[in-house]
N, C-alpha and C positions, 0 to 999 in steps of 0.2 A: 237226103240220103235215106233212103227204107231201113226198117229194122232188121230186115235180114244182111242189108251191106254193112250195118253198124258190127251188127257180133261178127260177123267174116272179119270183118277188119281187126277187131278186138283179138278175134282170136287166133292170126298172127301176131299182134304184137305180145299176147302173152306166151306164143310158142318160144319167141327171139325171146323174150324176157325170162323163162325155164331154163335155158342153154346157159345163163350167168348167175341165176338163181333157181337152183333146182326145189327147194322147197316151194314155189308157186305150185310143182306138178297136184299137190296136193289140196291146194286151194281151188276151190269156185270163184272164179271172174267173168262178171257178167257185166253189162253197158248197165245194171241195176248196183251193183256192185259200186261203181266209177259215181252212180248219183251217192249212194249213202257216203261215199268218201269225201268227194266234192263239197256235199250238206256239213259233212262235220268239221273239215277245212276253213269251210267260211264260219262257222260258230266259231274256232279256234281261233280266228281272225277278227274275231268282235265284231262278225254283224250279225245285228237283229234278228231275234229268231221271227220276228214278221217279214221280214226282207226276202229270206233264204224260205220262206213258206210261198211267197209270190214269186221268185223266184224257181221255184219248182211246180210252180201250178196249182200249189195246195189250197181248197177251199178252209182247209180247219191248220191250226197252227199242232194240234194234238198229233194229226199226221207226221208234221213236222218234226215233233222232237222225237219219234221214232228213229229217226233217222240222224239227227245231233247225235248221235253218243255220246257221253263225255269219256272224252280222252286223259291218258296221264297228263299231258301240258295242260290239260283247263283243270284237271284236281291239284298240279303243283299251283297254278298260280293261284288258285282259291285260299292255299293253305300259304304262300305266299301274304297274301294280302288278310290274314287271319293273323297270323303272327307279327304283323306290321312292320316287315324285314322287306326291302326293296332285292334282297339276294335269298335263291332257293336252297336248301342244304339239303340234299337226299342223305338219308340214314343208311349208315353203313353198319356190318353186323357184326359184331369183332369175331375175328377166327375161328375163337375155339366153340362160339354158336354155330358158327357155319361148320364146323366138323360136327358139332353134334348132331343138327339138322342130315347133313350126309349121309350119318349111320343109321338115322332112322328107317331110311328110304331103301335100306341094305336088306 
């Protein structure tokens, strides 16, 4: 498939994917987009960032972690396995910080 049939296609399906979520209209999706998502997916998924560098064609692995991002699921489970708890506990903010937080923003 050429790269011009790739983004036509892409960009139907993020026309159909706007009509269910309107917040896309506002986003840039690209067939470049789909590799960095894909690239971070499979880090998230624990394979090697040499893998996911061959995998994408990459001569340098530095490339590569361009394109890893770390995600919240790879910082929760880092901090996971930091705390030596097999269970995540996201920190919740008691109320009356979240109202003050609020009025700040006022």
């Amino acid at each position: 498939m050429s790269r011009s049939a790739v983004e036509k296609r892409l960009a139907l399906a993020v026309e159909t994917a706007q009509n269910k979520v309107p917040s896309l209209r506002m986003k840039k999706i690209s067939p470049h987009t789909i590799r960095h998502t894909t690239a971070t997916h499979l880090h998230e998924g624990g394979m090697d960032i040499i893998m996911i560098a061959a995998w994408l064609g990459h001569e340098s692995i530095e490339t590569t972690h361009i394109y890893t991002k770390t995600s919240i699921k790879m910082k929760e489970k880092a901090l996971t396995i930091l705390q030596g708890t097999s269970e995540m506990v996201r920190y919740k903010a008691e109320d009356t910080m979240l109202n003050f937080l609020k009025k700040l923003k006022k």
